[in-house]
Structure formats: structure tokens, C-alpha cells
C-alpha positions as protocol buffer text, in pm:
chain_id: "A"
residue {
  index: 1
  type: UNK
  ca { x: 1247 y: -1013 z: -139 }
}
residue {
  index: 2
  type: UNK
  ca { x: 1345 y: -692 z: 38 }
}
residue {
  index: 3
  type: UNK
  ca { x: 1628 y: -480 z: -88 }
}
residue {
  index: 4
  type: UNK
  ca { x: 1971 y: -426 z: 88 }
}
residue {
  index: 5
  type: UNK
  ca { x: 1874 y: -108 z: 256 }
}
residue {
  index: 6
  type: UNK
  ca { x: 1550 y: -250 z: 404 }
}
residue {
  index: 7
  type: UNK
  ca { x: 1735 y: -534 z: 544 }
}
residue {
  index: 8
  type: UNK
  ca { x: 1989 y: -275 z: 687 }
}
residue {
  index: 9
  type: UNK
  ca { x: 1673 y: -52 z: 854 }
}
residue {
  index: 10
  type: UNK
  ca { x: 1577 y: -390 z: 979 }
}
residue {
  index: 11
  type: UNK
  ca { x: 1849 y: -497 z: 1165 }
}
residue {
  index: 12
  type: UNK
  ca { x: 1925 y: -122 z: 1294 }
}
residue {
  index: 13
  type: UNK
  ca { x: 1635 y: -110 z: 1415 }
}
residue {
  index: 14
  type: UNK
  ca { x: 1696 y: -470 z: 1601 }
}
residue {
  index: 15
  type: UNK
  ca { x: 2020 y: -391 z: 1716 }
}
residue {
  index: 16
  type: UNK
  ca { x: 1856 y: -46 z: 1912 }
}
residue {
  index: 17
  type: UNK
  ca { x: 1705 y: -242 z: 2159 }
}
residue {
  index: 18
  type: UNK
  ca { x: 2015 y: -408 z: 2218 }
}
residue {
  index: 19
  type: UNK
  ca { x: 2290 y: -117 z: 2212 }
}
residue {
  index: 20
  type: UNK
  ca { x: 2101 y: 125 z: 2326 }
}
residue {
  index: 21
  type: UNK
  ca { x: 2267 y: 170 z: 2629 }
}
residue {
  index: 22
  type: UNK
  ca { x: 2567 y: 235 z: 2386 }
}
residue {
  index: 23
  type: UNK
  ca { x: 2455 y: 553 z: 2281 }
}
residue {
  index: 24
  type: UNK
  ca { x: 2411 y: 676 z: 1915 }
}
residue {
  index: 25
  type: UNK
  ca { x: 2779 y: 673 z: 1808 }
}
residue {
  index: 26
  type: UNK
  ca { x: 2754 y: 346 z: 1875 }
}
residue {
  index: 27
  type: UNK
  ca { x: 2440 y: 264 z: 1641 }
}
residue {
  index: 28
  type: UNK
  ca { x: 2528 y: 419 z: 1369 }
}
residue {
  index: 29
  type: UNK
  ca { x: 2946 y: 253 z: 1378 }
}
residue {
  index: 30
  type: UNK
  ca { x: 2708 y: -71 z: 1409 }
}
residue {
  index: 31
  type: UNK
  ca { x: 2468 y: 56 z: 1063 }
}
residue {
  index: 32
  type: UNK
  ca { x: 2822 y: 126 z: 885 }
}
residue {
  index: 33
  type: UNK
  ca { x: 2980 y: -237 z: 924 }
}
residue {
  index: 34
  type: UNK
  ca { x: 2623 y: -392 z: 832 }
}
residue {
  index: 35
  type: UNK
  ca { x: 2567 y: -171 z: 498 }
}
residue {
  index: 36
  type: UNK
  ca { x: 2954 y: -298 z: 423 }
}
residue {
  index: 37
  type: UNK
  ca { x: 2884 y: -669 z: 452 }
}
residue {
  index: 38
  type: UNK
  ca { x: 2810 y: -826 z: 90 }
}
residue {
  index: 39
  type: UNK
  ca { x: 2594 y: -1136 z: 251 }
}
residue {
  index: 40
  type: UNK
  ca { x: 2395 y: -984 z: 529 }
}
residue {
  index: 41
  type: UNK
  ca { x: 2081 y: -1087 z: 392 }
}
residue {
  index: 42
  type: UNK
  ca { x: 2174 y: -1430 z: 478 }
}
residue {
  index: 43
  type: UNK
  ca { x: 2177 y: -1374 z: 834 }
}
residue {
  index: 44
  type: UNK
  ca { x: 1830 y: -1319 z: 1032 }
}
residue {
  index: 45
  type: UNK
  ca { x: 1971 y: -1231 z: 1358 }
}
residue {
  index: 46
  type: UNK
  ca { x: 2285 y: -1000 z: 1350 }
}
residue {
  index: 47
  type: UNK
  ca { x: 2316 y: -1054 z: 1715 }
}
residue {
  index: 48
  type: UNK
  ca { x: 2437 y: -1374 z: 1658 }
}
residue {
  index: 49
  type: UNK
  ca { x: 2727 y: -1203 z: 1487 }
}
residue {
  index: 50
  type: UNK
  ca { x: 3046 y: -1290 z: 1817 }
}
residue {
  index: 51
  type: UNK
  ca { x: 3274 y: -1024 z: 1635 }
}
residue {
  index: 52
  type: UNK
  ca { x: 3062 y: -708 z: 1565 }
}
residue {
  index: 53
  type: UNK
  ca { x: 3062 y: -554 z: 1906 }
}
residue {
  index: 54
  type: UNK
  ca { x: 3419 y: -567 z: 1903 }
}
residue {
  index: 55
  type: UNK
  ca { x: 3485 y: -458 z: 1597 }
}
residue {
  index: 56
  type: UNK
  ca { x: 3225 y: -158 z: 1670 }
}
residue {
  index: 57
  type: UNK
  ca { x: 3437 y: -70 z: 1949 }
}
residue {
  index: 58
  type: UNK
  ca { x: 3727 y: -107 z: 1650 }
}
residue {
  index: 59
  type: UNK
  ca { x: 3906 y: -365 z: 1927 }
}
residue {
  index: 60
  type: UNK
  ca { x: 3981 y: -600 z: 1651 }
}
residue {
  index: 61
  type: UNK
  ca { x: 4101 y: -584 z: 1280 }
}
residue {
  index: 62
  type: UNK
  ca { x: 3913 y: -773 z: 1002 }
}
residue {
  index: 63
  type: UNK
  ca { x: 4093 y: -1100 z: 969 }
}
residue {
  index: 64
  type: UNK
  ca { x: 4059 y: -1289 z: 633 }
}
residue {
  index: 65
  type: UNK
  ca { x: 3956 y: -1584 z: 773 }
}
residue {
  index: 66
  type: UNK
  ca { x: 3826 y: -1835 z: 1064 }
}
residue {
  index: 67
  type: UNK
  ca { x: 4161 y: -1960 z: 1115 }
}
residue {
  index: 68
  type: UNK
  ca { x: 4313 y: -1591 z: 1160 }
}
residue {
  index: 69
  type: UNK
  ca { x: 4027 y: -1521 z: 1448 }
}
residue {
  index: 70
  type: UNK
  ca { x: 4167 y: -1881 z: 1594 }
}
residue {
  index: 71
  type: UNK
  ca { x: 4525 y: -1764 z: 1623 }
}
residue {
  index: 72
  type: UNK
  ca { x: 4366 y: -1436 z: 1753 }
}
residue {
  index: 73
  type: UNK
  ca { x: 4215 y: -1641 z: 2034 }
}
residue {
  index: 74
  type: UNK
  ca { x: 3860 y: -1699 z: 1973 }
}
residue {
  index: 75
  type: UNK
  ca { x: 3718 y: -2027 z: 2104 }
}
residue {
  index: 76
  type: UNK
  ca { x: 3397 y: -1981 z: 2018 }
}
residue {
  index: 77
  type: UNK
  ca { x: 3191 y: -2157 z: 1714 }
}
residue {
  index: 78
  type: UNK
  ca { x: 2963 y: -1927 z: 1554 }
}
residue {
  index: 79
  type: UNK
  ca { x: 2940 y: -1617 z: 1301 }
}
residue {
  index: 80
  type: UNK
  ca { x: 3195 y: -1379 z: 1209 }
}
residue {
  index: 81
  type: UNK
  ca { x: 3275 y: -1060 z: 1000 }
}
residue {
  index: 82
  type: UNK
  ca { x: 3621 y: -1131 z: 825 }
}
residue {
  index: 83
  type: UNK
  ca { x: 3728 y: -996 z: 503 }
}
residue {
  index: 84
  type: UNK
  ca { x: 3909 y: -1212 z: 251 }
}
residue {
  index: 85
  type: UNK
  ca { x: 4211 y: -1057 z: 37 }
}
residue {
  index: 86
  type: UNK
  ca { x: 3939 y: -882 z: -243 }
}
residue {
  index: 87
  type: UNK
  ca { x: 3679 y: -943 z: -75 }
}
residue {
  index: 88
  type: UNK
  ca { x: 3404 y: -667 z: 53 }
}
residue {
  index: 89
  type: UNK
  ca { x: 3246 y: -767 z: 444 }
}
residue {
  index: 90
  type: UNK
  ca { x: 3111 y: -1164 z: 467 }
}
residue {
  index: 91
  type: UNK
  ca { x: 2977 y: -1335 z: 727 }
}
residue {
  index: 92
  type: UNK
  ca { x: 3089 y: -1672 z: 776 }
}
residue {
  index: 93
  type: UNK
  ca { x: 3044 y: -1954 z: 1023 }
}
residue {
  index: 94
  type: UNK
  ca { x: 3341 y: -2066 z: 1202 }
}
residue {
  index: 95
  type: UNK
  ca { x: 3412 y: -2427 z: 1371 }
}
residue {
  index: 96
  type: UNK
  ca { x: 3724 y: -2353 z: 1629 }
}
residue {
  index: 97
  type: UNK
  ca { x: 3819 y: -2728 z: 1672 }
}
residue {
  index: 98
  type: UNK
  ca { x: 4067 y: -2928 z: 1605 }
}
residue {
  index: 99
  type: UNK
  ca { x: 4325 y: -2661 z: 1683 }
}
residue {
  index: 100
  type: UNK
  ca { x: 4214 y: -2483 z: 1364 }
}
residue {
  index: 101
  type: UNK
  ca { x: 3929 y: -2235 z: 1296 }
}
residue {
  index: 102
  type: UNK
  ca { x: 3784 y: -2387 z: 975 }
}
residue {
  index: 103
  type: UNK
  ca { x: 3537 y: -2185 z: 757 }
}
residue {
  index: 104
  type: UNK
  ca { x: 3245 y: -2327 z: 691 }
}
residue {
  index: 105
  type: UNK
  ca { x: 3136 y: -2286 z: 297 }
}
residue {
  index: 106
  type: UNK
  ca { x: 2839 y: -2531 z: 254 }
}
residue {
  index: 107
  type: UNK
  ca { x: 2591 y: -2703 z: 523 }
}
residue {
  index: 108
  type: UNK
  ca { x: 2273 y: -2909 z: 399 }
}
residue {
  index: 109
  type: UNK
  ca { x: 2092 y: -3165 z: 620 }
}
residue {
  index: 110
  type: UNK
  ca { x: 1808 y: -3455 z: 518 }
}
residue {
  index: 111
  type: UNK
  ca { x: 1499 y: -3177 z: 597 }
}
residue {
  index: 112
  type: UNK
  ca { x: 1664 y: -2865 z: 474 }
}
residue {
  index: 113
  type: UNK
  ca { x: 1400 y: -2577 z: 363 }
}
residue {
  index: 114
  type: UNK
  ca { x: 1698 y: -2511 z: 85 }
}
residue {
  index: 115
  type: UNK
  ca { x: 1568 y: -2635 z: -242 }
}
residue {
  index: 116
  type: UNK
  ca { x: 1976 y: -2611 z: -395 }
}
residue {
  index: 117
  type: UNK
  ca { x: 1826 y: -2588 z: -730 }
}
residue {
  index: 118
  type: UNK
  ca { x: 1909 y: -2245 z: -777 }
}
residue {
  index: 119
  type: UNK
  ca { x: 2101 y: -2040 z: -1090 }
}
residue {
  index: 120
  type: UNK
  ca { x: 2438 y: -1983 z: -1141 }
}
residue {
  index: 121
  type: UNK
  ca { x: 2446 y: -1612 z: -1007 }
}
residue {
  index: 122
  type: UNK
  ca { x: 2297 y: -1705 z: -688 }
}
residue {
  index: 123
  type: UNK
  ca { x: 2527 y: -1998 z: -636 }
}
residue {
  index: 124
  type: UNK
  ca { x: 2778 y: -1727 z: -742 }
}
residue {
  index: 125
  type: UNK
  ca { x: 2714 y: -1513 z: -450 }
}
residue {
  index: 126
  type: UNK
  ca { x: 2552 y: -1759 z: -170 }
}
residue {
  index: 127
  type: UNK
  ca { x: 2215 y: -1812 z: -47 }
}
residue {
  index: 128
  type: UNK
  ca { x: 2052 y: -1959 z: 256 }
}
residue {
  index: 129
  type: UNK
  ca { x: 2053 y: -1912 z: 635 }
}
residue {
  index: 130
  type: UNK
  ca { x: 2408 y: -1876 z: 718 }
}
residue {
  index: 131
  type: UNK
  ca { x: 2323 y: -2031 z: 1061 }
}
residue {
  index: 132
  type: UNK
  ca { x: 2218 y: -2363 z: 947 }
}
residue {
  index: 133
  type: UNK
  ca { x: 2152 y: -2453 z: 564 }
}
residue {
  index: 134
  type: UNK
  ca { x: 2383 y: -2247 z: 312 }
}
residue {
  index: 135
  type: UNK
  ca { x: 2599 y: -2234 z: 51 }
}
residue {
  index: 136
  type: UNK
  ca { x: 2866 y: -1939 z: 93 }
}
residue {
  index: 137
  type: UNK
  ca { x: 2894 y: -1839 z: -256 }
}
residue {
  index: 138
  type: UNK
  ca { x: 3148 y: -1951 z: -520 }
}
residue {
  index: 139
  type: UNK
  ca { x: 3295 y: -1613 z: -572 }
}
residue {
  index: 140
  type: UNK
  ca { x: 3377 y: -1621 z: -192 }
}
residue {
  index: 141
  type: UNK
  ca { x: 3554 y: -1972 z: -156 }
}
residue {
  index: 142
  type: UNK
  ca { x: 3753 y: -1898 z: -502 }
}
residue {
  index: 143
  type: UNK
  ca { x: 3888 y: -1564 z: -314 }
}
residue {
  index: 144
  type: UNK
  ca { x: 3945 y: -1790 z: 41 }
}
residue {
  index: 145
  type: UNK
  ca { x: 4101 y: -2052 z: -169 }
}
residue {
  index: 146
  type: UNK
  ca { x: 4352 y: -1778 z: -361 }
}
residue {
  index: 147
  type: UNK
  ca { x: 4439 y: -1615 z: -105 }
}
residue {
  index: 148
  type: UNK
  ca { x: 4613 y: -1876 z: 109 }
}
residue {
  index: 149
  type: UNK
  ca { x: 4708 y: -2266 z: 65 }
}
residue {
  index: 150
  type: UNK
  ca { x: 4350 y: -2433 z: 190 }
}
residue {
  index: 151
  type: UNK
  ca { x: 4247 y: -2774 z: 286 }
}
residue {
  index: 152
  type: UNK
  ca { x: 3947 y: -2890 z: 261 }
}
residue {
  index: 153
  type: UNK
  ca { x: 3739 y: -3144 z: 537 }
}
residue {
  index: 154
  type: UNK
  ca { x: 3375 y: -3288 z: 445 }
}
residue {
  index: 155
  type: UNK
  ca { x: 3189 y: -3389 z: 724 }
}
residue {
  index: 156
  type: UNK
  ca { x: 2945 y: -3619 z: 726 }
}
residue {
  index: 157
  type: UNK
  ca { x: 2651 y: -3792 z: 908 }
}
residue {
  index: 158
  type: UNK
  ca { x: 2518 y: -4136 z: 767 }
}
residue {
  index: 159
  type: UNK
  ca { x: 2164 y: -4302 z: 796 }
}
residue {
  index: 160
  type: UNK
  ca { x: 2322 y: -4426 z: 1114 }
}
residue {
  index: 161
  type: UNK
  ca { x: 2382 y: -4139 z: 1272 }
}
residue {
  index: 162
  type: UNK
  ca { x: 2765 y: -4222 z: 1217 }
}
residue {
  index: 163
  type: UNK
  ca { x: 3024 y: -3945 z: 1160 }
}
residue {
  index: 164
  type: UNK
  ca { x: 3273 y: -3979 z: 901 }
}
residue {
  index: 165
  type: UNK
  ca { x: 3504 y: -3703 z: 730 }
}
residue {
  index: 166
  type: UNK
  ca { x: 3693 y: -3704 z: 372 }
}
residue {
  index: 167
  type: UNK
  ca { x: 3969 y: -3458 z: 370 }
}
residue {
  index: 168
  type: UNK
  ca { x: 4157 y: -3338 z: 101 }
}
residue {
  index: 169
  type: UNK
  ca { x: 4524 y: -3184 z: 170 }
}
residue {
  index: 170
  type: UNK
  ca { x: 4501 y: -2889 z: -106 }
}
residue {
  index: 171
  type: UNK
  ca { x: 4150 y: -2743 z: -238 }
}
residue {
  index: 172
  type: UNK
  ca { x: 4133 y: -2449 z: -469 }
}
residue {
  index: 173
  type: UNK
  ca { x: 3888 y: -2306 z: -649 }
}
residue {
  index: 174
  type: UNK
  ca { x: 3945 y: -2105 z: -964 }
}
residue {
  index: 175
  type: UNK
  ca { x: 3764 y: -1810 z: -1108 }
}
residue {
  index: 176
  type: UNK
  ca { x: 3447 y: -1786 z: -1302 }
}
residue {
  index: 177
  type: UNK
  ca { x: 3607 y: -1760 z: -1649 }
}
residue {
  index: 178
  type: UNK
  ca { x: 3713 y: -2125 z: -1533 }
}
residue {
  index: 179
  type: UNK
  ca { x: 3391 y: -2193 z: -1439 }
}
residue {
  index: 180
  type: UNK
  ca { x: 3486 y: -2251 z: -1001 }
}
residue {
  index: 181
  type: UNK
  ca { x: 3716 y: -2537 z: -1151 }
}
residue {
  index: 182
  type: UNK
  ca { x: 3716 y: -2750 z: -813 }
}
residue {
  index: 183
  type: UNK
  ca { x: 4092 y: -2862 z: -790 }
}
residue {
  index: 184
  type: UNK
  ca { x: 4170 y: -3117 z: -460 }
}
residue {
  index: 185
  type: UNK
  ca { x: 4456 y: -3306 z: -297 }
}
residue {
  index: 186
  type: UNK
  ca { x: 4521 y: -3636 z: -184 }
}
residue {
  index: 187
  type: UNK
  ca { x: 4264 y: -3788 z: 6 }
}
residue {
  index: 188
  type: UNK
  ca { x: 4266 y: -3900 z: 395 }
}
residue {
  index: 189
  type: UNK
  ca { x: 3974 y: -4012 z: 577 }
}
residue {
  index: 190
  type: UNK
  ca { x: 3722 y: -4264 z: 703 }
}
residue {
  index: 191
  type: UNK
  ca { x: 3464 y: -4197 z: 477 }
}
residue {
  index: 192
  type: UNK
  ca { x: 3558 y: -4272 z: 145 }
}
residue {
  index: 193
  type: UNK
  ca { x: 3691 y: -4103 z: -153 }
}
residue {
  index: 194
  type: UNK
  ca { x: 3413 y: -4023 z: -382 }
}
residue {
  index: 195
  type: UNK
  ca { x: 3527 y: -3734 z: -493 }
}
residue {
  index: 196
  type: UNK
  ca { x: 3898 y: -3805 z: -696 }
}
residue {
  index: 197
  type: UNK
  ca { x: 3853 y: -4162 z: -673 }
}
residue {
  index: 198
  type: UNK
  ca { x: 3582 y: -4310 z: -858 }
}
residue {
  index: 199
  type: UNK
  ca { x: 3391 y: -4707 z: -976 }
}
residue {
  index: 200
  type: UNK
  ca { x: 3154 y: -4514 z: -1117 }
}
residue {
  index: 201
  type: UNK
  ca { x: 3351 y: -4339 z: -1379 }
}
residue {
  index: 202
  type: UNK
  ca { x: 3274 y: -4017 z: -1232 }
}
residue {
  index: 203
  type: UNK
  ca { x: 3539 y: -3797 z: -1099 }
}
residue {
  index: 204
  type: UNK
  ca { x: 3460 y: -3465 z: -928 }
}
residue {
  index: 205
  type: UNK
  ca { x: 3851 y: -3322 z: -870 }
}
residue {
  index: 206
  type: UNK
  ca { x: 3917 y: -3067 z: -1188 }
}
residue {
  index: 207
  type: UNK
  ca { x: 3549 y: -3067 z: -1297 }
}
residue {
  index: 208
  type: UNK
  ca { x: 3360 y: -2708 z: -1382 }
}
residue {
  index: 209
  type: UNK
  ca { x: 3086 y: -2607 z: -1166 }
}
residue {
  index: 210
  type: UNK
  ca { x: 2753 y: -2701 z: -1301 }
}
residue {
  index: 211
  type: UNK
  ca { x: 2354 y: -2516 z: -1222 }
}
residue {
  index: 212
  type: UNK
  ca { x: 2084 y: -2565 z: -1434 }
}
residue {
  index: 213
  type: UNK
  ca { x: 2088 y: -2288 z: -1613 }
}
residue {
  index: 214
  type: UNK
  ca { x: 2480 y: -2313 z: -1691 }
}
residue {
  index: 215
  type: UNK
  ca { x: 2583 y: -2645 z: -1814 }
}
residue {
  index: 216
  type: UNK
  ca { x: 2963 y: -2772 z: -1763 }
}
residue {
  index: 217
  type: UNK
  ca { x: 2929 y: -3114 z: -1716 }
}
residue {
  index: 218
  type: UNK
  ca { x: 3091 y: -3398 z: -1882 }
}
residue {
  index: 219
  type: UNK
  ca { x: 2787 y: -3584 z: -1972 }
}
residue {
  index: 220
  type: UNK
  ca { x: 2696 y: -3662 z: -2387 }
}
residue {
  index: 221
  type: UNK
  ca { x: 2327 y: -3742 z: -2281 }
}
residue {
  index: 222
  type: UNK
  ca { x: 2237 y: -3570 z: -1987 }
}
residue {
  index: 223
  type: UNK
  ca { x: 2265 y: -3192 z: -1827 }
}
residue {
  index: 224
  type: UNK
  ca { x: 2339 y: -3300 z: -1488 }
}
residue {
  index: 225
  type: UNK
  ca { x: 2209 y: -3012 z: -1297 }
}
residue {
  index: 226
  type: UNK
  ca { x: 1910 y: -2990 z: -1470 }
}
residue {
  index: 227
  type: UNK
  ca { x: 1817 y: -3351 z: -1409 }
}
residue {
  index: 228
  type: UNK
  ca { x: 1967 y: -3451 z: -1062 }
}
residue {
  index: 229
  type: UNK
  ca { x: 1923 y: -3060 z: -919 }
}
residue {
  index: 230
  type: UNK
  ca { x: 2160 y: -2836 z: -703 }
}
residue {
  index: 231
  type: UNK
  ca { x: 2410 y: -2653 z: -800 }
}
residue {
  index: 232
  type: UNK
  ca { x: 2784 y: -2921 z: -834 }
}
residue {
  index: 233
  type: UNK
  ca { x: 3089 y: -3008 z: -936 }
}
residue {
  index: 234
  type: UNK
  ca { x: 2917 y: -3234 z: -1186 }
}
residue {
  index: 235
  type: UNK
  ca { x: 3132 y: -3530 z: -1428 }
}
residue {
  index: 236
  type: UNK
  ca { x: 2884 y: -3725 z: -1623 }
}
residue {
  index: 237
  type: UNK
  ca { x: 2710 y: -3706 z: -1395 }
}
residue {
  index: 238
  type: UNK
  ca { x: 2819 y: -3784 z: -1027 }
}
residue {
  index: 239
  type: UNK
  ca { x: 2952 y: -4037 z: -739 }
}
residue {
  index: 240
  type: UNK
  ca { x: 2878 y: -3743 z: -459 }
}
residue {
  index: 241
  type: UNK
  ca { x: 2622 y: -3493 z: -475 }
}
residue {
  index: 242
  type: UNK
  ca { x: 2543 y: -3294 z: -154 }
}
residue {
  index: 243
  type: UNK
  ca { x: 2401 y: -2955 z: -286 }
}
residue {
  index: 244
  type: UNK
  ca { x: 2024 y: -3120 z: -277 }
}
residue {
  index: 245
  type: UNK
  ca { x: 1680 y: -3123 z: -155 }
}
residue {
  index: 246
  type: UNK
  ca { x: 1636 y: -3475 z: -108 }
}
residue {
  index: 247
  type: UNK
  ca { x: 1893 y: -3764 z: -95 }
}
residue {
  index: 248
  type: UNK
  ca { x: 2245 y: -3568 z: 12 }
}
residue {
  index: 249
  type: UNK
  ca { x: 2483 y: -3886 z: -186 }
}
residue {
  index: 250
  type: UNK
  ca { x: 2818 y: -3997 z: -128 }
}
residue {
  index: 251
  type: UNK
  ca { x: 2939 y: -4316 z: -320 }
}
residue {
  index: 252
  type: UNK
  ca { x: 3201 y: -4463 z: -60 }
}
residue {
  index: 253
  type: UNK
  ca { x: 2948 y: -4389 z: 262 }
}
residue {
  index: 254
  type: UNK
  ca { x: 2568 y: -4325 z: 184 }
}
residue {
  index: 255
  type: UNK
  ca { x: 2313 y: -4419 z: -92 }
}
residue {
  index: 256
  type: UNK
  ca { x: 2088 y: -4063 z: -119 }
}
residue {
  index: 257
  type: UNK
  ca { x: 2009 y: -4095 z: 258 }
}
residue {
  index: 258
  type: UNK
  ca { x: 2324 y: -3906 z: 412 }
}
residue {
  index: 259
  type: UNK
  ca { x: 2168 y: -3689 z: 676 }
}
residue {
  index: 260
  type: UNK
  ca { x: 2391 y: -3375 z: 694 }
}
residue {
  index: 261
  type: UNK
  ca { x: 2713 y: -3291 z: 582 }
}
residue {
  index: 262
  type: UNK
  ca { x: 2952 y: -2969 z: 619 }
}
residue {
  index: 263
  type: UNK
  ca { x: 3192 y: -2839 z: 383 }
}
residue {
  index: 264
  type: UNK
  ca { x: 3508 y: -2634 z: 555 }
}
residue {
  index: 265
  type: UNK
  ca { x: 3817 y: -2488 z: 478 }
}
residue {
  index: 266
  type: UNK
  ca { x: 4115 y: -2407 z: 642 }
}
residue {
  index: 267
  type: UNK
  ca { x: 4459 y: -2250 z: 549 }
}
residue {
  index: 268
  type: UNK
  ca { x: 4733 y: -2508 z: 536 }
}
residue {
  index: 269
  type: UNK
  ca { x: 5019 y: -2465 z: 829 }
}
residue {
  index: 270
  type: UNK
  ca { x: 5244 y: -2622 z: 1071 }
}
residue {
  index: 271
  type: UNK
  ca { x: 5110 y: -2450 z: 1375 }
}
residue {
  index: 272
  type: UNK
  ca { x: 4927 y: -2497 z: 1647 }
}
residue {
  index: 273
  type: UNK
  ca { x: 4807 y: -2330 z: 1970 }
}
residue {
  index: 274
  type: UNK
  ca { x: 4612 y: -2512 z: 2214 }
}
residue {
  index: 275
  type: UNK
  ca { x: 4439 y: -2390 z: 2528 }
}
């Protein structure tokens, strides 16, 4: 894998062909904000990036989330630079719908190149391609979760092709001496509750985060993440898993053959600004 710096070289060295007409004041504001951003390994074209010209040209402030470059006036879906309260730099994607911008802290489809069963420190700080496939990083959705009151929407596509959402009016995620306790709301939705409602017996609201090599689960006979794979909010063991390779599962909607599904956030408020 190549080190921080060489991904930084990498992308300067991209982003010359396209700023060049900028001059080199320009290039090297554009070096600084990628060297500052924790997750930049995660993104293979920085040009994708909707927010770095302007904050280059220091025309915008770093927001702390999707929602904040909403009320700011950005329409467009995409990557951003924000900075959560304690937070260094991230890149995250943003959805700007539903008069929200929601932050986007897991995507995983039916053919992803992701094979989720990864170890507790990289589930800590993220992995994947943060334009498709990823998994933000449980440090980073404990500090979105903290620093405002979130909700929390799952989207997902069935074997149909049908789309369905779960949402959950509170989410937050504590910190790692908790072990990214998930904590959720009440449930709304046309896809089912399987994740505080349960005929299986297995409940996913107030359960520890699980990986295979750092067991939490509730299970006397089985380590969940070790047997089933990807990193999850495990019980003993689960009624929706969607951190995996093969066969994304939720109870109330799809038997291991969900195609997709995305995981967002947004900060809780009575507001709203349409265009």
C-alpha cells in the first residue's frame, strides 16, 4: 500500500494538469488541504472533490457536516471536505435530497470488490472507495453522531429492484471504550424494522460493535464476526447484516440477496429550505 505522502505526490501531481492555469500559489494551497485530510487515501480522484476549489480560493469555511453545506446552498450530490467538531479533514459523500444534506457513512452493493471482513482498526478509521463501496470509519460517525442530534435513514434495494428505507429518529454512536455502542430511535419506514425489533431474538439497537479480531457479541456459541464476516453491530448473532461480501441481509425485506443499501446521517431539525 503506498504511504500518505506518496498518495499526496500523487494527487499533486494530478491536480497540476488541472490547476495549472492557477498558478503555483494555487498548487501548493491545494497540497496543504490534501496532506490535512485523515481519509484521502480513500479517494482515487481528488477532482471529484465539489468543495476543494473553493475552499482553495478560502471562499468557504469547513462545515461539520453534509447538512451544513445544504443550508450553505449546495445542490449537488457528491464529495466533500467538512470537518466534524474533533475531527482532522474527511471526505465524505453527500446526498442533498429530501431537503436535507445527509452524510453518507456506509455503501455496499451485491458485486462489491469490498471483502468487509476487515479488523477492528481499519473499521475504526474507514476503508474503501469513498465514491462507491465504503465504510466511513467508526471513529468518524461516533464524532458526527456527538456532535449534533442525528438521524439515521437505511436505504435499500431488494432482489426486485424495489426501494425501501428504515429510519430511525435518534442514532448515536458512542466511543471506543464503549466499543461504537450503536444506540437508535423509534423506527419509521417501509422496509421493516430489523434492527430494534426482532422474531429472531436478535436485536441490533445498544449492541457493541463486533470484527473478527475483536469479539462483542452476545452469542454463548458463536463469534459472530468471525463466522458470518464484516465488521457489525452483532447480537447473537444477527436479523440484519449489511457490512458483507456476499448476501447484504435484512430480516423484514431481503433473505441474503439485498442488492445495495446506504447508510446516512443527518442532524435532527425543524428546518427547511427548498429551491
Amino acid at each position: 500500500m503506498l504511504s500518505s505522502k506518496m498518495w499526496i505526490l500523487c494527487f499533486v501531481t494530478l491536480l497540476s494538469i488541472s490547476f495549472s492555469a492557477t498558478g503555483e500559489g494555487a498548487k501548493e494551497a491545494i497540497k496543504s488541504i490534501l496532506s490535512d485530510i485523515i481519509n484521502i487515501e480513500m479517494v482515487p480522484n481528488v477532482n471529484k472533490i465539489i468543495n476543494l476549489k473553493q475552499l482553495e480560493q478560502r471562499k468557504v469555511f469547513y462545515t461539520r457536516d453534509c447538512d451544513e453545506l445544504f443550508q450553505l446552498g449546495h445542490r449537488k450530490n457528491g464529495l466533500y471536505v467538512i470537518r466534524p467538531e474533533g475531527s482532522p479533514l474527511l471526505v465524505v459523500q453527500c446526498y442533498m435530497y429530501d431537503c436535507n444534506g445527509w452524510t453518507v457513512i456506509q455503501r455496499n452493493s451485491f458485486d462489491t470488490e469490498i471483502t468487509w471482513s476487515e479488523s477492528w482498526t481499519t473499521y475504526k478509521y474507514g476503508f474503501g472507495n469513498m465514491e462507491s463501496d465504503h465504510w466511513l470509519g467508526n471513529k468518524y460517525i461516533h464524532l458526527l453522531t456527538t456532535q449534533k442530534w442525528n438521524k439515521v435513514r437505511i436505504v435499500l434495494e431488494d432482489a426486485q429492484n424495489r426501494t425501501r428505507h428504515a429510519e430511525y429518529d435518534s442514532f448515536l454512536l458512542n466511543d471506543e471504550d464503549e466499543k461504537y455502542r450503536a444506540r437508535l430511535g423509534t423506527y419509521q419506514g417501509n422496509a421493516g424494522d430489523s434492527l430494534s425489533s426482532s422474531t429472531l431474538k436478535n436485536i441490533h439497537d445498544n449492541m457493541r460493535f463486533s470484527t473478527h479480531d475483536n469479539d462483542n457479541d452476545r452469542s454463548h456459541n458463536a463469534k459472530c464476526a468471525d463466522d458470518f464476516g464484516g465488521g457489525w453491530w452483532y447480537d447473537s448473532c444477527y436479523d440484519a447484516q449489511l457490512n458483507r461480501k456476499n448476501g447484504l441481509h435484512w430480516n423484514t425485506l431481503c433473505d441474503h440477496n439485498c442488492r445495495s443499501s446506504v447508510i446516512l446521517i443527518k442532524p435532527v431539525h425543524m428546518y427547511c429550505n427548498r429551491v
